[in-house]
C-alpha positions in Angstrom: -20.2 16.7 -13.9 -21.6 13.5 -12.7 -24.7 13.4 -10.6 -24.7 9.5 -10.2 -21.7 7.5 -9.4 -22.5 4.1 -9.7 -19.5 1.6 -8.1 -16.5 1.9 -10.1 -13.5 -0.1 -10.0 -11.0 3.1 -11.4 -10.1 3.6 -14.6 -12.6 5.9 -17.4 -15.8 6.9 -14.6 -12.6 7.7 -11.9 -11.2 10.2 -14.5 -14.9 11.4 -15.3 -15.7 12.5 -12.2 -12.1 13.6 -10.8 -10.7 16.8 -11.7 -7.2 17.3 -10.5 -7.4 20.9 -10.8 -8.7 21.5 -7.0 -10.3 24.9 -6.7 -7.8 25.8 -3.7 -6.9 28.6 -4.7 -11.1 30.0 -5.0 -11.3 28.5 -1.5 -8.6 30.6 0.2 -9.4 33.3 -1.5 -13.5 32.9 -0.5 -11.7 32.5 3.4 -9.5 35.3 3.1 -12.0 37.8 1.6 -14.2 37.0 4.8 -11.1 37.4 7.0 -12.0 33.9 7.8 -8.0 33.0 8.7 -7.9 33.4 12.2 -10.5 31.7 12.4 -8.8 28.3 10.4 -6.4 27.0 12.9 -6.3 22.9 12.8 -7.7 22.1 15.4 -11.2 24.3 14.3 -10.5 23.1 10.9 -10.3 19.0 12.2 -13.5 19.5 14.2 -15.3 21.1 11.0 -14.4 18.3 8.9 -15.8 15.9 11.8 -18.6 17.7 12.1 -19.4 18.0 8.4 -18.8 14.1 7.9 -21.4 13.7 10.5 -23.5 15.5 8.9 -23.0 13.3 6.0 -23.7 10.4 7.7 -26.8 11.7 9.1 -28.3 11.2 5.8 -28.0 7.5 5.7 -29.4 8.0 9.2 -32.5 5.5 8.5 -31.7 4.8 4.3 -29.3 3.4 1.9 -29.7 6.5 -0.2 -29.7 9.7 0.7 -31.2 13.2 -1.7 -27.8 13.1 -3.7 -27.8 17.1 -3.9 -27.6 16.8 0.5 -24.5 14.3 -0.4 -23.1 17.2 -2.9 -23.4 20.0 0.1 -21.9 17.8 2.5 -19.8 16.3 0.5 -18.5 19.6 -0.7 -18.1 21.0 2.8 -15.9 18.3 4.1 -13.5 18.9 1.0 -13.5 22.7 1.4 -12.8 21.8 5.3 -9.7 19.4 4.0 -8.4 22.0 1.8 -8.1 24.8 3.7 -6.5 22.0 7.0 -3.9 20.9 4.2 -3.5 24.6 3.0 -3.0 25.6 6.8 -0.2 23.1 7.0 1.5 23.3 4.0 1.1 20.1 2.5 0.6 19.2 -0.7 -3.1 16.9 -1.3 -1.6 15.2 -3.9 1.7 14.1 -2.0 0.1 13.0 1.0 -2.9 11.2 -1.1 -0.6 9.5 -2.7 1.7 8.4 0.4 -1.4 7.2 2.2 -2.0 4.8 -0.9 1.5 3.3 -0.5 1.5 3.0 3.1 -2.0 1.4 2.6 -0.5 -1.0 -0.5 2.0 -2.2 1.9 -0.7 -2.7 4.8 -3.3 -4.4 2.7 -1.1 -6.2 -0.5 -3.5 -7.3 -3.1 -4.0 -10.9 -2.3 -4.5 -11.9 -6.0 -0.5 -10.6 -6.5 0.7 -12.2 -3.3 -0.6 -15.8 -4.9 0.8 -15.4 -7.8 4.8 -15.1 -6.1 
């Protein structure tokens, strides 16, 4: 695990500190053994993930840093929150992650390339 992520333009850190392997399946099963479910609908899931990004932010409040194990809870807890929305909806993270980084290629085209043409 890495506890500092300095900036990183992709490549080696990116595949350091990204695991593909989502633990989905140990969130909706920590929700379902709560009987958490009825609780999940979008809408309460959409405000949590608002809420928890808040929180987030809140520790940048009044600093550029912020205690990085905060970051890590909050961090975590908008994740979980995203999860369990794209769970609830049956979509796939990967598919829409990906989609949203074409429509965003096509929105914002690498001016470098576009010289280049």
């Amino acid at each position: 695990m890495v506890s500092m992520i300095p900036n990183c333009n992709g490549g080696e850190l990116v595949t350091k500190i990204i695991n593909t392997n989502l633990p989905a399946k140990e969130i909706i099963d920590f929700r379902n053994e709560r009987d958490w479910e009825k609780h999940h609908t979008p809408v309460n899931l959409a405000k949590s993930i608002s809420i928890e990004a808040a929180e987030l932010l809140e520790l940048y409040q009044w600093n550029e840093t912020a205690d990085l194990n905060r970051v890590k809870d909050e961090l975590a807890d908008i994740l979980i929150y995203s999860i369990t929305l794209a769970e609830k909806l049956e979509l796939n993270i990967n598919t829409i992650i990906l989609e949203k980084i074409e429509k965003n290629r096509i929105k914002y085209p690498n001016k470098e390339k576009s010289k280049l043409k």
